[in-house]
N, CA, C and O of each residue as an XYZ file, in Angstrom:
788
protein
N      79.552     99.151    115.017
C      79.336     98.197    113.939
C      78.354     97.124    114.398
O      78.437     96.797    115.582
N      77.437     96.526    113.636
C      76.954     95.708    113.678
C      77.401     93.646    113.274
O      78.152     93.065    112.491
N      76.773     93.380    113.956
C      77.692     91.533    114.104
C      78.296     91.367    112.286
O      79.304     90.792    111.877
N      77.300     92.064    111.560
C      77.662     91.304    110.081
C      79.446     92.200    109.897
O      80.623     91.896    109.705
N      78.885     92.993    110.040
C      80.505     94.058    109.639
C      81.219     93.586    110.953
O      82.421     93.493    110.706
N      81.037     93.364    111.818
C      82.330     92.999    112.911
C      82.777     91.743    112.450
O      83.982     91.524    112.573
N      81.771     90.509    111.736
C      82.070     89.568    111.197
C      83.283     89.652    109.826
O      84.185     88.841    109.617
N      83.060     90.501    109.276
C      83.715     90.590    108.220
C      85.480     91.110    108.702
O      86.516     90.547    108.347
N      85.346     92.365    109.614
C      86.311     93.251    109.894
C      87.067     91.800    110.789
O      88.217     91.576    110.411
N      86.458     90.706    112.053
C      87.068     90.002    112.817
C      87.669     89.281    110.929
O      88.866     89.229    110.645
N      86.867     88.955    110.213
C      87.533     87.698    109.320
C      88.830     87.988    108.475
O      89.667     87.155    108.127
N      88.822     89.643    108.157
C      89.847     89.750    107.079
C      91.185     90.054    108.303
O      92.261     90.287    107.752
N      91.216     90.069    109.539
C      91.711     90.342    110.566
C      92.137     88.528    110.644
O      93.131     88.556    111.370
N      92.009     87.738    110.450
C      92.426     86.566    110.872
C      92.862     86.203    109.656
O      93.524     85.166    109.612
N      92.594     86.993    108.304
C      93.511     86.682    106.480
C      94.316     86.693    106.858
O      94.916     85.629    107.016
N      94.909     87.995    107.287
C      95.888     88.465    107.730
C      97.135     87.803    108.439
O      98.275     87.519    108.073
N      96.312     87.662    109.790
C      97.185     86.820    110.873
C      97.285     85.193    110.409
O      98.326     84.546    110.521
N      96.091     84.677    109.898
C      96.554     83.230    110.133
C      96.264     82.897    108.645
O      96.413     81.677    108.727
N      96.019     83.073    107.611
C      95.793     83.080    106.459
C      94.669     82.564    106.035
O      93.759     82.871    106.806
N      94.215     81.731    104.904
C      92.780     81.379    104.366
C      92.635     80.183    104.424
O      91.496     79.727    104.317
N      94.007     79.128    104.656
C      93.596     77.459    104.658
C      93.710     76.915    106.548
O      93.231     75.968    107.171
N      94.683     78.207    106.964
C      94.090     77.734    108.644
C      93.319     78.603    109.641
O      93.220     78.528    110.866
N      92.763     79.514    108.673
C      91.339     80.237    109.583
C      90.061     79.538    109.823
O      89.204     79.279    108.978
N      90.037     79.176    111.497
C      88.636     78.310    111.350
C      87.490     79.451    111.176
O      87.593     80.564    110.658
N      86.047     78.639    111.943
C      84.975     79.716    111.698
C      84.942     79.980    113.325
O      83.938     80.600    113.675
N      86.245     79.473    114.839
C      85.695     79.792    116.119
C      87.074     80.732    116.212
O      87.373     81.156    117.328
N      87.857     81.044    115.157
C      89.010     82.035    114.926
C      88.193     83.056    114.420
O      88.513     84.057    115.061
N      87.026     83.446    113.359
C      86.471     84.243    113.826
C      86.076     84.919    113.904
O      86.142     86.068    113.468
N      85.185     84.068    114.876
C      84.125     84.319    116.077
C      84.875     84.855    117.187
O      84.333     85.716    117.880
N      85.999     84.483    117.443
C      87.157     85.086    118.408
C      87.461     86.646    118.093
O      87.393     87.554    118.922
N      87.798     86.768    116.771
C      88.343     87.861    116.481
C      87.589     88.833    116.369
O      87.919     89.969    116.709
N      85.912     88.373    115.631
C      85.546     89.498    115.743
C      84.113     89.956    117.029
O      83.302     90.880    116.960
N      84.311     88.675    118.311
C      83.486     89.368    119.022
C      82.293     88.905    118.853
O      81.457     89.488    119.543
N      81.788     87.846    118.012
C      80.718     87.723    117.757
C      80.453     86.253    117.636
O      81.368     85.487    117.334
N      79.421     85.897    117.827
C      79.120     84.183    118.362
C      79.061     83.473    116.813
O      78.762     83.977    115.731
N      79.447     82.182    117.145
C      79.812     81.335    116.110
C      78.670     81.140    115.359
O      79.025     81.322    114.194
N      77.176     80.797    115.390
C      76.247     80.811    115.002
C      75.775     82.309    114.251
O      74.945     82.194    113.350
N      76.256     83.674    114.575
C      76.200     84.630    113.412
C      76.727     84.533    112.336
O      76.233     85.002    111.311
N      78.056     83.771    112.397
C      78.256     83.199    111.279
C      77.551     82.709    109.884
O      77.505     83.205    108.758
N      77.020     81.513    110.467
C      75.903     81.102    109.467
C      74.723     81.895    109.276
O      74.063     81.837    108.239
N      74.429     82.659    110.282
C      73.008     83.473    109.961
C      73.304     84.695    109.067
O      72.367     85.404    108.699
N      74.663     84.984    108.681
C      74.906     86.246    108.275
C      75.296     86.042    106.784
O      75.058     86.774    105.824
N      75.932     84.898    106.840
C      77.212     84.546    105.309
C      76.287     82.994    105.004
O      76.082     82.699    103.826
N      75.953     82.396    105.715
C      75.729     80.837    105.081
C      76.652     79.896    105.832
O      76.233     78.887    106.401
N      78.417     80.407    105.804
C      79.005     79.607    106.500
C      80.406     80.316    106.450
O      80.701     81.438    106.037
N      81.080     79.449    106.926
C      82.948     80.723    107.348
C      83.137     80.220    105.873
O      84.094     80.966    105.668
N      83.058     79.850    105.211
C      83.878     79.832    103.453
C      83.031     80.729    102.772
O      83.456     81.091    101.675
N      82.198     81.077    103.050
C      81.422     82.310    102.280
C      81.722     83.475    102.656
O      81.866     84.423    101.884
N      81.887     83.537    104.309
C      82.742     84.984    104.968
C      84.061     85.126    104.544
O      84.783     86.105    104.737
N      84.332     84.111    103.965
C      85.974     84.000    104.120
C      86.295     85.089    102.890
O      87.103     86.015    102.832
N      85.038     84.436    101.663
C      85.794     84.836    100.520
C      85.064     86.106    100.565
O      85.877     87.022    100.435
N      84.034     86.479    100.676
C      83.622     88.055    101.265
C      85.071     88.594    101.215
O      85.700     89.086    100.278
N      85.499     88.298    102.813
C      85.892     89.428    103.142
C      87.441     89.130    102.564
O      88.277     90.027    102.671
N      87.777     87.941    101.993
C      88.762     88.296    100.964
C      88.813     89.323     99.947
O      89.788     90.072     99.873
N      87.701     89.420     99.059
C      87.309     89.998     98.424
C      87.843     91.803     98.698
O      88.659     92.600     98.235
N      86.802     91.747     99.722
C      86.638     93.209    100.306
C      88.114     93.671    100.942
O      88.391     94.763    101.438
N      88.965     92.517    100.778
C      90.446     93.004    101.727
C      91.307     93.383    100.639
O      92.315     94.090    100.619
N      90.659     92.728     99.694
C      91.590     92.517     97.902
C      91.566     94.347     97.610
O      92.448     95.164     97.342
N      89.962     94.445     97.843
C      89.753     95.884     97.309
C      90.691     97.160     98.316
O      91.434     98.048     97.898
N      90.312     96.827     99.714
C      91.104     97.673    100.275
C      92.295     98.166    100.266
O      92.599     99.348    100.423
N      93.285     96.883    100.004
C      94.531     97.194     99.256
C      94.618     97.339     98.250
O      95.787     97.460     97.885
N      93.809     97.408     97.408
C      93.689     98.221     96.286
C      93.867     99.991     95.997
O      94.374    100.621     95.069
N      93.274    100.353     97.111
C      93.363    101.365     97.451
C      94.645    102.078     97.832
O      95.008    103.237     97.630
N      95.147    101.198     98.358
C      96.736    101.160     98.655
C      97.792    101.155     97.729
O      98.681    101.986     97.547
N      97.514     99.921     97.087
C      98.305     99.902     95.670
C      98.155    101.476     95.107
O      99.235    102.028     94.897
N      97.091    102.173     94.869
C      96.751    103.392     93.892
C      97.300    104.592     94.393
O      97.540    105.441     93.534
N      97.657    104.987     96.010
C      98.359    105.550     96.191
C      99.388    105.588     96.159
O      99.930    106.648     95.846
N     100.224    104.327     96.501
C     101.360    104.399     95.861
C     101.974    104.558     94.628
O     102.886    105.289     94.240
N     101.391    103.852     94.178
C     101.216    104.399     92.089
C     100.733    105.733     92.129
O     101.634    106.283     91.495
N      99.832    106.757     92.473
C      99.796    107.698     92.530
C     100.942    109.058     93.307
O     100.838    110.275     93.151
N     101.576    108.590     93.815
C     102.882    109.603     94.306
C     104.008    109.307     93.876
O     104.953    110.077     94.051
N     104.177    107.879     93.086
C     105.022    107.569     91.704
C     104.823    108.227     90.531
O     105.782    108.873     90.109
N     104.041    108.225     90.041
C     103.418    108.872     88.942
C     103.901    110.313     88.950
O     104.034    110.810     87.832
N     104.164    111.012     89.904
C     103.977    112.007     90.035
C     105.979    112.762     90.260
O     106.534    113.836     90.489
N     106.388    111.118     89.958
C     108.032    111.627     90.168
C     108.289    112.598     88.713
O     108.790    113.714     88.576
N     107.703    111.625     87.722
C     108.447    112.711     86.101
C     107.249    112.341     84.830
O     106.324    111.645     84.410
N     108.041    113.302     84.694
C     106.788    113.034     83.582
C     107.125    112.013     82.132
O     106.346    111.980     81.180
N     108.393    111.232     82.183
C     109.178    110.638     81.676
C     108.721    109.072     82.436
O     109.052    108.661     83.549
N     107.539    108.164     81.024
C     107.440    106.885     81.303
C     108.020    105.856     81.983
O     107.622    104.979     82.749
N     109.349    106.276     81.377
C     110.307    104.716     82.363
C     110.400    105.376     83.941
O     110.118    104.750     84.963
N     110.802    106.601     83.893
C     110.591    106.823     84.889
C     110.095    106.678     86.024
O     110.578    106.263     87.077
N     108.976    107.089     85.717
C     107.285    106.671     86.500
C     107.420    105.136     86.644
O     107.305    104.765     87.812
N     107.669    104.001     85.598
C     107.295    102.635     85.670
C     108.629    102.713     86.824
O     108.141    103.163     87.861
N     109.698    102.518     86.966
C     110.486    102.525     87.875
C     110.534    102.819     88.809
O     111.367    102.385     89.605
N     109.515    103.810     89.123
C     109.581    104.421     90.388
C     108.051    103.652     91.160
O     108.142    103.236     92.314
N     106.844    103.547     90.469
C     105.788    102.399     90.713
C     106.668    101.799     91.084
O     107.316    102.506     91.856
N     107.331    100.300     90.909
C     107.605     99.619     91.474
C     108.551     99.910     93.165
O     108.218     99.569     94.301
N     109.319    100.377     92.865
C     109.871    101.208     94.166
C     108.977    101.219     95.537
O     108.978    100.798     96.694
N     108.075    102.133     94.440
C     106.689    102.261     95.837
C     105.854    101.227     96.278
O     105.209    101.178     97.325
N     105.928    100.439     95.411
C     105.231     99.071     95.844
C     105.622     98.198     97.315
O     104.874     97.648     98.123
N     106.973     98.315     97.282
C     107.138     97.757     98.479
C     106.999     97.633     99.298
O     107.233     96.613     99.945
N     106.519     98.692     99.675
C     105.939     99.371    101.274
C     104.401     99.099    101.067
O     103.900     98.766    102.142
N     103.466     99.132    100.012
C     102.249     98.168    100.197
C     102.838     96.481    100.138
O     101.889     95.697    100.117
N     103.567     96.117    100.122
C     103.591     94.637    100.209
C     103.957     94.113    101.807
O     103.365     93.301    102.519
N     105.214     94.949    102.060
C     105.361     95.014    103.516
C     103.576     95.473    104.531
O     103.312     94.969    105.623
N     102.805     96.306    103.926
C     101.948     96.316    104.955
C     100.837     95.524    104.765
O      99.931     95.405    105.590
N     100.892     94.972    103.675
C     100.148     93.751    103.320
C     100.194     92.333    103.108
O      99.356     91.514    102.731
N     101.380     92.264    103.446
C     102.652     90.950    103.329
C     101.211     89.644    103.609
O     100.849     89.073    102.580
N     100.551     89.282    104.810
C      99.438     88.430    105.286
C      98.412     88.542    104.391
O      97.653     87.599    104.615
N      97.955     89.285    103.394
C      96.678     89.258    102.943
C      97.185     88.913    101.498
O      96.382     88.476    100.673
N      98.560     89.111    101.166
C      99.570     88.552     99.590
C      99.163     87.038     99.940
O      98.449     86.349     99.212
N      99.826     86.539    101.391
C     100.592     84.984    101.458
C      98.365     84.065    101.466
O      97.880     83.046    100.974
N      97.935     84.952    102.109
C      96.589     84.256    101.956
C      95.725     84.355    100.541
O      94.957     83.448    100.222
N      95.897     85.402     99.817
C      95.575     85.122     98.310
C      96.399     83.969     97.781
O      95.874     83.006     97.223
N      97.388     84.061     97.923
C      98.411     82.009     97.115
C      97.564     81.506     97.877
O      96.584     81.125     97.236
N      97.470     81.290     99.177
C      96.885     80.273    100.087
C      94.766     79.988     98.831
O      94.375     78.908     98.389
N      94.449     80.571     98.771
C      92.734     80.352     98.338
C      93.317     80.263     97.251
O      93.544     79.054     97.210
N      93.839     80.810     96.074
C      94.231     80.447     94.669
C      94.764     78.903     94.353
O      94.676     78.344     93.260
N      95.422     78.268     95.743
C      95.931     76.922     95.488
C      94.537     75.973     95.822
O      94.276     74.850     95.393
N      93.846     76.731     96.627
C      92.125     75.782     96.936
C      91.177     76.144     96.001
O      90.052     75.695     96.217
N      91.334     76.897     94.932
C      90.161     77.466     94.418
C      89.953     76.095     93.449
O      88.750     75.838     93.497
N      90.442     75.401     92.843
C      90.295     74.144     92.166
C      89.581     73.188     92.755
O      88.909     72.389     92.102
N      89.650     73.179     93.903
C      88.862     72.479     95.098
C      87.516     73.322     95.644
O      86.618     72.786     96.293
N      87.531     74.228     95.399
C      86.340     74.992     95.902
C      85.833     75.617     95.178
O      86.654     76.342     94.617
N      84.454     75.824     94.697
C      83.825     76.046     93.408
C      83.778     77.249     93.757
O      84.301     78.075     93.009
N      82.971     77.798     95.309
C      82.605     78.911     95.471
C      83.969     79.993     95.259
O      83.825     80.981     94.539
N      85.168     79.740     95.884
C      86.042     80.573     96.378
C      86.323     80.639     94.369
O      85.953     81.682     93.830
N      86.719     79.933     93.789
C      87.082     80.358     92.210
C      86.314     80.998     91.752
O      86.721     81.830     90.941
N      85.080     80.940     91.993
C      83.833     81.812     91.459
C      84.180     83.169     91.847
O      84.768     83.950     91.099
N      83.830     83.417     92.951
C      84.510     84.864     93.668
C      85.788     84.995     93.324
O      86.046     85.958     92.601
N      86.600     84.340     93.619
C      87.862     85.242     92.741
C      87.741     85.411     91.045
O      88.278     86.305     90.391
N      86.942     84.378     90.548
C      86.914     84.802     89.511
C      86.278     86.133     88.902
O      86.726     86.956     88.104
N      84.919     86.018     89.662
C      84.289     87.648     89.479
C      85.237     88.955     89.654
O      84.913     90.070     89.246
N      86.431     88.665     90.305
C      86.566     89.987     90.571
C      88.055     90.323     89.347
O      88.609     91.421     89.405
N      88.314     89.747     88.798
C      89.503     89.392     87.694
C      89.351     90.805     87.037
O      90.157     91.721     87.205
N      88.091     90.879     86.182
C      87.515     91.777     84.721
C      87.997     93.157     85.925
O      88.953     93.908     85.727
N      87.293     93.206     86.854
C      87.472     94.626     87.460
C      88.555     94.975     88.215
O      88.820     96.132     88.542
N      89.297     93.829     88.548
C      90.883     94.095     88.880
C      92.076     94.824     87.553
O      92.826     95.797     87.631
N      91.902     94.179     86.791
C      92.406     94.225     84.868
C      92.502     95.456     84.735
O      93.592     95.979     84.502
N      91.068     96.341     84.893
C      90.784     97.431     84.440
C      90.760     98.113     85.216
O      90.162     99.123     84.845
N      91.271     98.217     86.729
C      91.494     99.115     88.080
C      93.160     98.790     87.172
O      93.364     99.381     86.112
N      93.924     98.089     87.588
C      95.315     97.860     87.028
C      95.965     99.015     86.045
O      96.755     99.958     86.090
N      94.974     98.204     84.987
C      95.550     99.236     83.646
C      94.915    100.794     84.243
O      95.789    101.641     84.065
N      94.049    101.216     84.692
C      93.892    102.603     84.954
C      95.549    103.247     86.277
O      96.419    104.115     86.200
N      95.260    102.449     87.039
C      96.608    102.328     88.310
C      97.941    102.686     87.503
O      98.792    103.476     87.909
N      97.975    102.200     86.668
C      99.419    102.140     85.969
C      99.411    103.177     84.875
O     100.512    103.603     84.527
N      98.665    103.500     84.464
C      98.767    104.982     83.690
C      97.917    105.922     84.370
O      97.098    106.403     83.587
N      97.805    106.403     85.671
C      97.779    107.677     86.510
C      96.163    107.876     86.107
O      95.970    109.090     86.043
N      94.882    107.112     85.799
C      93.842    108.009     85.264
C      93.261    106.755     86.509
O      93.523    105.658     87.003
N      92.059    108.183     86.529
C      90.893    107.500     87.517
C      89.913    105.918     86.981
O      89.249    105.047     87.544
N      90.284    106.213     85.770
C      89.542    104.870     85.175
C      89.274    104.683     84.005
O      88.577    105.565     83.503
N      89.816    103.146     82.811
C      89.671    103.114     82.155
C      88.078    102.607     81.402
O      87.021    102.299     81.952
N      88.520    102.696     79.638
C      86.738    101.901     78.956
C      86.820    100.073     79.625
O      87.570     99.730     80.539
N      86.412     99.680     79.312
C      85.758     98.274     78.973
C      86.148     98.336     77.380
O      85.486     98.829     76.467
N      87.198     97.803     77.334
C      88.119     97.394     75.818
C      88.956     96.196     76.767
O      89.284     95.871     77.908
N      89.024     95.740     74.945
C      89.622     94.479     75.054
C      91.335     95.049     75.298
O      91.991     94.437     76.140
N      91.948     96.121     74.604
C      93.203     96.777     74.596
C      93.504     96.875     76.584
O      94.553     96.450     77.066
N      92.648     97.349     77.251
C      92.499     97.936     78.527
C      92.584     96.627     79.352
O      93.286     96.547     80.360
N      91.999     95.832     78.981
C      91.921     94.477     79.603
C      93.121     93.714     79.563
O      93.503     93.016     80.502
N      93.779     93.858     78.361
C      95.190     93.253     77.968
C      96.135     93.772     78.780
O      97.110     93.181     79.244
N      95.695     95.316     78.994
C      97.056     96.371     79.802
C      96.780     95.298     81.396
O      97.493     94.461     81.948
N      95.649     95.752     81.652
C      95.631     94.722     82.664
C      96.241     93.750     83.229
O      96.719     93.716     84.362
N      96.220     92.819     82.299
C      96.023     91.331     82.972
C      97.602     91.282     82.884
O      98.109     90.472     83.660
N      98.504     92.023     82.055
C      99.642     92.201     81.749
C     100.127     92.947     82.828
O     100.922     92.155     83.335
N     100.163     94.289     83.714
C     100.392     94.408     84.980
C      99.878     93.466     85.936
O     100.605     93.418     86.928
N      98.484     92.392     86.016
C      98.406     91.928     87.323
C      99.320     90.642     87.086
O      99.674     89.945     88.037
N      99.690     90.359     85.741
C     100.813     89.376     85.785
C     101.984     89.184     86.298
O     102.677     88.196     86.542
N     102.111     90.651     86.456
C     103.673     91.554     86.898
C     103.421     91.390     87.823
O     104.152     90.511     88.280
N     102.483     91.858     88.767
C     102.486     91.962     90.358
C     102.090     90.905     90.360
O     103.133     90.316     90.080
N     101.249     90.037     90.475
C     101.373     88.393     90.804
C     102.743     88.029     91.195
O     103.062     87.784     92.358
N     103.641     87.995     90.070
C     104.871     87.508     90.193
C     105.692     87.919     91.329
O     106.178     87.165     92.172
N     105.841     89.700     91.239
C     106.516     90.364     92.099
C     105.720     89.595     93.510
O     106.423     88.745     94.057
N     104.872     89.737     93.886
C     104.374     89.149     94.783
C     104.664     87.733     95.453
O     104.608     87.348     96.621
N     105.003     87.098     94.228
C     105.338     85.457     94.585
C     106.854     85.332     94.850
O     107.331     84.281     95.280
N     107.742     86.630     94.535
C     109.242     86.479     94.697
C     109.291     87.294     96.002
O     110.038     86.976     96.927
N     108.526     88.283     96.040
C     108.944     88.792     97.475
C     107.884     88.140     98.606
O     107.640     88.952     99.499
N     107.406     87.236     98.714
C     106.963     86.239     99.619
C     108.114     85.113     99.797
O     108.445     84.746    100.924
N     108.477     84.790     99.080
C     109.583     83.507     98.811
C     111.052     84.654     99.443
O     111.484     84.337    100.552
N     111.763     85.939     98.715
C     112.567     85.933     99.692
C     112.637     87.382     99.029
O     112.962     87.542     97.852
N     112.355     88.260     99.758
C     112.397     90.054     99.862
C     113.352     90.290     99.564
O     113.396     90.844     98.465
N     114.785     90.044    100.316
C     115.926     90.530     99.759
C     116.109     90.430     97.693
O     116.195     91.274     96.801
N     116.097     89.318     97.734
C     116.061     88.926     95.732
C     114.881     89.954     95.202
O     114.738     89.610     94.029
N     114.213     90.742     95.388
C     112.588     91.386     94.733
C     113.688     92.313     93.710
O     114.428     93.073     94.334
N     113.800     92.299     92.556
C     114.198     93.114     91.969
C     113.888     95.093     92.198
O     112.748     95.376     92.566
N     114.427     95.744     92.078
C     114.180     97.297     91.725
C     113.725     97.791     90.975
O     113.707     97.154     89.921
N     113.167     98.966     90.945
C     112.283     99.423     89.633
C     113.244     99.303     88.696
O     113.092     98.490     87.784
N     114.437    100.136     88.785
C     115.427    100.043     87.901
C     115.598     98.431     87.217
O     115.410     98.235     86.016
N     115.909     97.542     87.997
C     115.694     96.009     87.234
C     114.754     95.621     86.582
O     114.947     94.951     85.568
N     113.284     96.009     87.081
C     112.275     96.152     86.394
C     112.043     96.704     84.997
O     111.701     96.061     84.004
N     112.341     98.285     85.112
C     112.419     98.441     83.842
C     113.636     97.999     82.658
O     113.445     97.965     81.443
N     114.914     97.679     83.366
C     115.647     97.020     82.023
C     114.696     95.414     82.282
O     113.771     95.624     81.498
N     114.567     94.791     82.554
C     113.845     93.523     81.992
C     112.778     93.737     80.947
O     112.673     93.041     79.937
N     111.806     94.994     81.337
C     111.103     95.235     80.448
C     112.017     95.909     79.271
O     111.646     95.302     78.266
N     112.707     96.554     78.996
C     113.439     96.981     77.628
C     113.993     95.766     77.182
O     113.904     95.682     75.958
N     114.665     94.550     77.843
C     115.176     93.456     77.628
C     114.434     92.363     76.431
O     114.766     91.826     75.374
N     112.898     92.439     77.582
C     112.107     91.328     76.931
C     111.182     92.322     75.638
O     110.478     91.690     74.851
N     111.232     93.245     75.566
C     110.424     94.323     74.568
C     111.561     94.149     73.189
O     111.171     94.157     72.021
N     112.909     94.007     73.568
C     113.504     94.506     72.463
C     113.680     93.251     71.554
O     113.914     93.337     70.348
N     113.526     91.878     72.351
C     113.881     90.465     72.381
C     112.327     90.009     71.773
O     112.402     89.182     70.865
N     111.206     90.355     72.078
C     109.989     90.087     71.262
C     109.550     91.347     70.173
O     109.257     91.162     68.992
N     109.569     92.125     70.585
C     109.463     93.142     69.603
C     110.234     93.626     68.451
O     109.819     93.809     67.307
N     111.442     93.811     68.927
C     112.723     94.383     68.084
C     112.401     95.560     67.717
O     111.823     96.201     68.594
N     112.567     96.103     66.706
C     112.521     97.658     66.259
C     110.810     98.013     66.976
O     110.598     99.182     67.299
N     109.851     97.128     67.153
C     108.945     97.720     67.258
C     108.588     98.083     68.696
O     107.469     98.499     68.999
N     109.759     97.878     69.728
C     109.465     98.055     71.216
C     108.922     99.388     71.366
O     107.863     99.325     71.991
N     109.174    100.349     71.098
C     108.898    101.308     71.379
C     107.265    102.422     70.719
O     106.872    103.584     70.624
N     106.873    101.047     70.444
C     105.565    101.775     69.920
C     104.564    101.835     71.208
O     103.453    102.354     71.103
């Protein structure tokens, strides 16, 4: 690898370990092997690497997320099913991603303070939405609809949350099974006869 990619690979390597509000720019330069001044010659500065390789760490577990949703998917061919069993599988991407969850809260609570880091997370929202809604109904990829976008933002709402309860305390993370009666709960409670459309 070259300094820019060792830069990136040392930075999402210190998301991880030390998160996004106490990673300096000589943490790293530590981590990835490469002098503090590539830094700036490569990114501009460690808050521009930072959110890079946030970014790029967001996507990687992305990848993660989809396999697990993908060998869920694949329990029945019966909806609740599948949604019950997604969540199940989730856990084991949260456990191996547990540091790169607690450092997304960590930049989401600075992004109000930092123009750049909201910008970048904001760019990547529209194409998270629509990785989501494809993730959650088993297809390689949905249109650019407003319907698709809604499925979206409506699962990354879900995992946001799930995310913010099993950071706070793993044991309490509900089960797919809890999962899906909350969803029949709150469907039958806003919807009524029409939950099931």
């Amino acid at each position: 690898m070259g300094n820019r990619e060792d830069l990136m690979a040392g930075a999402k390597r210190c998301l991880y370990e030390k998160g996004y509000g106490r990673t300096t720019a000589r943490d790293i330069a530590t981590a990835s092997g490469v002098s503090l001044a590539a830094i700036g010659y490569h990114f501009g500065s460690k808050d521009a690497l930072l959110n890079a390789a946030m970014i790029e760490a967001i996507g990687e577990m992305g990848q993660s997320l989809g396999e697990a949703v993908a060998g869920a998917n694949q329990v029945s061919d019966d909806p609740e099913v599948r949604f019950a069993a997604v969540w199940e599988a989730l856990k084991d991407v949260f456990v191996e991603h547990r540091g790169l969850w607690a450092a997304q809260f960590e930049a989401l609570a600075q992004a109000g303070h930092e123009p750049e880091l909201a910008q970048a997370l904001g760019a990547a929202q529209k194409e998270g939405r629509l990785g989501l809604a494809a993730l959650f109904q088993g297809l390689p990829e949905v249109p650019d609809t407003e319907e698709e976008l809604a499925r979206g933002a409506f699962y990354q709402t879900l995992l946001a949350g799930y995310a913010a309860q099993w950071l706070a305390a793993p044991e309490l993370v509900p089960s797919g099974q809890e999962f899906l009666r909350g969803l029949r709960l709150v469907s039958g409670s806003v919807l009524g006869s029409d939950a099931r459309r």
